[in-house]
C-alpha positions, 0 to 999 in steps of 0.5 A: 206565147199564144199564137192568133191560131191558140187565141182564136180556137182555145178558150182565151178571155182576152181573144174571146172579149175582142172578137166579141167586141169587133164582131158586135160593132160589124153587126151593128153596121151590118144591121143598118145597112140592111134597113137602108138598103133591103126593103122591109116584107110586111107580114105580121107588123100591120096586124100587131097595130090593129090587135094593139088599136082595139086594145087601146080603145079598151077592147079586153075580150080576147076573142075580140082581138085580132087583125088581117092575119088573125086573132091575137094568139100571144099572152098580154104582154105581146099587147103592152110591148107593142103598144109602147112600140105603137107609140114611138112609131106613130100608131106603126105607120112609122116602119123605118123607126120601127126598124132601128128600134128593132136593130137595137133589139138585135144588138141586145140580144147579141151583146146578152148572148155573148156574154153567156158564151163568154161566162160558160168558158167553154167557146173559142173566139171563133165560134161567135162567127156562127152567131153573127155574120152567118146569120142571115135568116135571124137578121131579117127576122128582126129587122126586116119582119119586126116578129114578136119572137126574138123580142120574147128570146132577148128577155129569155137571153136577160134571164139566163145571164141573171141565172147563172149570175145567181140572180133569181128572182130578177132572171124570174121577173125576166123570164116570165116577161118572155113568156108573156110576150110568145109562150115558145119560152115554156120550153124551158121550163123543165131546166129552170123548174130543176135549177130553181129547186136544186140552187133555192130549195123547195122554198125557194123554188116555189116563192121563184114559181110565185114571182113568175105566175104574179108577172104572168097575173100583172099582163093579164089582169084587165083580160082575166077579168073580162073573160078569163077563159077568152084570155087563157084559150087564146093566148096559151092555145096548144090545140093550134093548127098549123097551116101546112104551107108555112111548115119548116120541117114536116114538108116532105110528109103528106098534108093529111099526116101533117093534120092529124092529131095522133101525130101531134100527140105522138110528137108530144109523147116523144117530146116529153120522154126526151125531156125526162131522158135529159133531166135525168141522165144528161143534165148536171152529171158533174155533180152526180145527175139531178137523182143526186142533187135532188139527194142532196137537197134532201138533206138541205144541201143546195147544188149551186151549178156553174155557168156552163151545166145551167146553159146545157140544161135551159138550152137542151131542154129548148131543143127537144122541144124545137125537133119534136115541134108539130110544126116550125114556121121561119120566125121561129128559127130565133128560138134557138139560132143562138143556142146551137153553136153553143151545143155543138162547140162547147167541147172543141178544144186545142188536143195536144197542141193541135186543133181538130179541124175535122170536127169543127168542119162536120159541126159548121156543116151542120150549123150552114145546113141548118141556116139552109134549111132555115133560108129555103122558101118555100120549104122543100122535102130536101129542106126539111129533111136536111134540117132533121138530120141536122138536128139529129146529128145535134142529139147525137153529139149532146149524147156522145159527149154528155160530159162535156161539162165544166169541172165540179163545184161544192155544193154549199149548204145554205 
């Protein structure tokens, strides 16, 4: 007979199923209190409505594109999504409506997620408490803030659960969507490039790539054709600068150190040697590695990864681009709150009977420090630093328990 205590941190699909549902439900009620009682901080809202009015009037110069904080900076489909939600919203003067449309996006986004940790097989129940009410920043960046980017993850989170159903060319049409709405989903490009290539082949992987850059031509086809280079520049600039005072974890370096531009290359190279460093001996090592599934691919066979090998390359390959960032602002922290418990905690399982309670308390310190850091405004030296160790810790435990992932499957030859 399962004991509450099994249900709760063993991986149990009916225990896992009900805590989702109630944890959703609570959610739900959590987010409309929140609108109705906290008030809602205009920061980026007004300014999406202004870059949104001059692209209605026909404006299709990028350049010419902007608002009080600044000019649009995001690919087309930022300006599709919220000129739909102008709308319905009265040209955005109609900020309670906006809210609850945004609640619905949370809810989503909750709903997709779950759904992955519950096809991975490797959560307990218990860990969805670190995707829902501990939470509090990634609620007000939803509801309270109205930021394009958890819009751009609820898409990404649709096309993880359409990979690791087999459902490529949908989960393409669905990533590349995120990606026109804020280009941060390009992190994980590198996983999906390598899950592309090893489950369809190389034909198979540049018709997917194909359907991506189509998706990508369909939002900026009005743009591209008045100013390509205006349209390009702008909405894929990887020569920003970020404003120091807004930076979540560089805080305690100096602001010129902050600035300088061979810090931002040397963050860059240390970002793409972690990159290869995991696709090469982190990810897929059930099967052999990638060396070995690209080995079989040569020979025609195709590597058909589970749930939980697809989620630790797309999730991994996202993180080392968040701790080796130039600069994190408090929105971005959407970008992988809901990717974290799943890093720390896809190994805690039931040991001889007993629970390892320890190494679940170290890993929900480090998930609450994290959300700390995250609340902290402004940021500190303190907040910034504890958030690097947090992420460092997060490294660490990825290459301590490297293969904790799910058995073996065949491979299949298609």
């Amino acid at each position: 007979m399962v004991t509450v205590v099994d249900a709760l941190f063993g991986v149990h699909d009916l225990a896992f199923q009900v805590v989702a549902v109630l944890l959703w439900w609570i959610e739900a009620v959590i987010s409309l209190l929140i609108v109705k009682r906290i008030p809602y901080t205009e920061i980026d809202w007004s300014t999406y409505m202004q870059q949104v009015a001059l692209y209605d009037k026909g404006e299709r110069n990028y350049t010419l594109i902007g608002g009080d904080t600044g000019p649009c900076v995001y690919p087309g489909g930022h300006l599709v999504l919220f000129n739909i939600l102008s709308f319905f919203t009265n040209g955005g003067k109609d900020i309670r409506l906006a809210q609850y449309i945004f609640v619905c996006f949370y809810l989503i986004n909750l709903a997709l997620v779950f759904r992955l940790y519950y096809k991975s097989k490797k959560i307990p129940p218990f860990v969805l408490i670190f995707l829902t009410l501990t939470g509090y920043r990634i609620h007000s960046i939803f509801v309270l803030r109205l930021f394009n980017d958890p819009v751009a993850m609820m898409f990404f989170y649709a096309a993880a659960n359409c990979f690791i159903s087999q459902k490529w060319f949908l989960g393409c049409i669905m990533y590349s969507v995120a990606v026109s709405i804020k280009m941060n989903v390009l992190l994980f490009a590198p996983a999906l490039f390598f899950l592309l290539l090893t489950n369809t082949g190389y034909t198979g992987a540049i018709w997917h790539i194909g359907v991506c850059a189509l998706v990508q031509f369909f939002f900026g086809i009005s743009f591209l054709a008045r100013d390509p280079w205006a349209y390009i520049s702008r909405s894929f600039d990887l020569s920003r600068v970020f404003l120091f005072k807004w930076t979540v974890n560089w805080r305690f370096l100096p602001e010129e150190i902050f600035l300088d531009k061979r810090l931002h290359l040397f963050l860059l190279l240390l970002h793409l040697i972690a990159v290869f460093l995991f696709a090469f001996f982190m990810w897929f090592r059930t099967h052999g590695g990638l060396r070995r599934a690209m080995e079989h691919l040569n020979h025609g066979i195709r590597t058909r990864f589970g749930p939980s090998e697809a989620m630790y390359a797309l999730f991994t390959s996202n993180l080392m681009g968040i701790i080796f960032a130039r600069s994190l602002h408090y929105q971005f922290y959407s970008w992988y709150f809901h990717q974290l418990p799943f890093l720390l905690f896809y190994k805690t399982q039931p040991v001889n009977g007993k629970i390892l309670f320890y190494s679940i308390a170290v890993k929900s310190v480090v998930l609450l420090s994290i959300e700390w850091s995250w609340n902290t405004y402004p940021s500190t030296v303190l907040s910034s630093s504890l958030l690097h160790f947090a992420h460092l810790y997060i490294l660490g435990h990825l290459i301590l328990h490297r293969d904790a992932v799910e058995k073996p499957v065949k491979s299949k030859l298609f």
